[in-house]
matplotlib code that plots the C-alpha trace (Angstrom):
import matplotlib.pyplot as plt

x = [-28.9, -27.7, -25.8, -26.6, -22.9, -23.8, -22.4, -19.7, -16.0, -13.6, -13.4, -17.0, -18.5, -22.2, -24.3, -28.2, -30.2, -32.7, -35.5, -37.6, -40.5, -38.0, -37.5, -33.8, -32.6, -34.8, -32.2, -29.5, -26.7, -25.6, -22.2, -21.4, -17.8, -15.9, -14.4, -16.6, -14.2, -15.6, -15.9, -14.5, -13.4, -12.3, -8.4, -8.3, -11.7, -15.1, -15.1, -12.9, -12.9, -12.1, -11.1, -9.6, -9.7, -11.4, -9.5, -6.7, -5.7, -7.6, -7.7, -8.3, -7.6, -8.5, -8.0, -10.4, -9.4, -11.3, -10.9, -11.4, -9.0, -11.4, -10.2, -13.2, -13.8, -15.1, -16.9, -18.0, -18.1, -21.6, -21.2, -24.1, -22.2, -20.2, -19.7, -18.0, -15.9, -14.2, -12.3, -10.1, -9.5, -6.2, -5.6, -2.6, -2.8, -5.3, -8.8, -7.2, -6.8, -8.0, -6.6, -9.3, -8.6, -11.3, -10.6, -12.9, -13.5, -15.9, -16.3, -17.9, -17.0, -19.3, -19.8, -21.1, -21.3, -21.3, -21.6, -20.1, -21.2, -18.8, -20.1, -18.5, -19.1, -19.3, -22.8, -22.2, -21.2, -22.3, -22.4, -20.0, -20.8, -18.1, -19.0, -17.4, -17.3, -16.2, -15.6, -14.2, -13.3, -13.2, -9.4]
y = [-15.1, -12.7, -13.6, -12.4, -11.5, -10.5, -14.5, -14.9, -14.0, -14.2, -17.2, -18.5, -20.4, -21.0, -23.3, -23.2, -25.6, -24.5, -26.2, -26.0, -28.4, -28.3, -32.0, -31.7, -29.3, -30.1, -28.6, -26.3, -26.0, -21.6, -21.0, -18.1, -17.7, -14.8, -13.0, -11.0, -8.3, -6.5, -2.8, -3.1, -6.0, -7.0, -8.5, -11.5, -11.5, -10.0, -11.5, -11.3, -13.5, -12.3, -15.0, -14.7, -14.0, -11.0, -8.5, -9.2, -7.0, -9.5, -7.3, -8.4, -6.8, -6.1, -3.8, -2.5, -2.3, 0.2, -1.9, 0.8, 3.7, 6.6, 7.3, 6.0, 7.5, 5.9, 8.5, 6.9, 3.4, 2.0, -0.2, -2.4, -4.1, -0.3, -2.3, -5.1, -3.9, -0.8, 0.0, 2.3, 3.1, 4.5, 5.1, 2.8, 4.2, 7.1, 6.5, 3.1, 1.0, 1.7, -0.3, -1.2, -2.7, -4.1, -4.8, -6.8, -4.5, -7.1, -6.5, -10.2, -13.5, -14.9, -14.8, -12.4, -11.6, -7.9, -5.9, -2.8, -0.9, 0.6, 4.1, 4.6, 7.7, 4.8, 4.8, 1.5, 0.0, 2.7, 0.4, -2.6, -4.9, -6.8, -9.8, -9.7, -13.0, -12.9, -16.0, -14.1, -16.8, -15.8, -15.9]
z = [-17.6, -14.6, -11.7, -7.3, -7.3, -3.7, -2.7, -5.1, -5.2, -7.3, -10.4, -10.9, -13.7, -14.1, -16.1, -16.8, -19.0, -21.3, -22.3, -25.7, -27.7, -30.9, -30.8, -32.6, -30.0, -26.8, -24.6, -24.6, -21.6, -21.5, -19.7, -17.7, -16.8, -15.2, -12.3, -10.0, -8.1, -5.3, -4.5, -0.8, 0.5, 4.0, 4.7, 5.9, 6.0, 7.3, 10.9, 13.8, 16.8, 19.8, 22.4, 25.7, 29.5, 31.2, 32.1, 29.0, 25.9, 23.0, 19.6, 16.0, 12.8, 9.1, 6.7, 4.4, 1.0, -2.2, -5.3, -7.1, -8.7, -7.1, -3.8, -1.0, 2.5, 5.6, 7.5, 10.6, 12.2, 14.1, 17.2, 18.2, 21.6, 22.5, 26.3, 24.6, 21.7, 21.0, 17.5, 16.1, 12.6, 10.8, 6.9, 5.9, 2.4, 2.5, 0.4, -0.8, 2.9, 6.1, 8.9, 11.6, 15.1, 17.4, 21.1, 23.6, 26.7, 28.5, 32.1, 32.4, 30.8, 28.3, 24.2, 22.6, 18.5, 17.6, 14.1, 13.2, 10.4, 8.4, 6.2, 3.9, 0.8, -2.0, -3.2, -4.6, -1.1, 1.9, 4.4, 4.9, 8.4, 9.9, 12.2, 15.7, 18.1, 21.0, 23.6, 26.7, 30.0, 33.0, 34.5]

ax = plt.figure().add_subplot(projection="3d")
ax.plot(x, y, z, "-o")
ax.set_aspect("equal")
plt.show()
């Protein structure tokens, strides 16, 4: 039995039933139980909403944290909305947690959802996307 640990975080415990003709044994229930710890994961979270009026200072934050004991390296950042959001990144505890900070620079109101890709020099996880919304009023 394998698990798409692609979804789960964390605790999990799975159950499958398996089915034979042996009519003393015509089923059998298989448990999976364990903890599924990721390579990089996102603090609080991987999304950031952004809400606020044109023309204000609205940021968001996470940190991005290596699980691992090998030190990791972001080496650039992708922007798909560059005329909404802006970011910048600083290492709070270098090759361990990077801090990143994302700022809505919207000349018009409106919503918008943005990606940015992190790369990073895992092969395991290259590329990490955080979710950006934004809901920007106008004053």
């Amino acid at each position: 039995m394998t698990i798409d640990s692609n979804t789960v975080r964390g605790e999990f415990e799975k159950k499958a039933v398996v089915w034979s003709d042996d009519r003393s044994g015509m089923s059998v229930e298989l448990h999976l139980r364990g903890q599924v710890k990721p390579h990089v994961s996102f603090d609080p979270g991987g999304f950031i909403s952004l809400w606020g009026a044109k023309g204000e200072a609205v940021r968001g934050r996470v940190e991005i944290i290596n699980e691992h004991e090998t030190p990791l390296k972001v080496i650039g950042v992708d922007n798909d909305l560059p005329d909404r959001v802006t970011w910048r990144l600083e290492e709070v505890r270098p090759g361990f947690v990077y801090g990143l900070e994302v700022e809505d620079i919207s000349e018009k109101a409106g919503d918008y959802t943005a990606h940015l890709t992190i790369r990073t020099d895992n092969p395991k996880k290259p590329r990490l996307t955080l979710t950006v919304r934004g809901e920007i009023k106008e004053k």
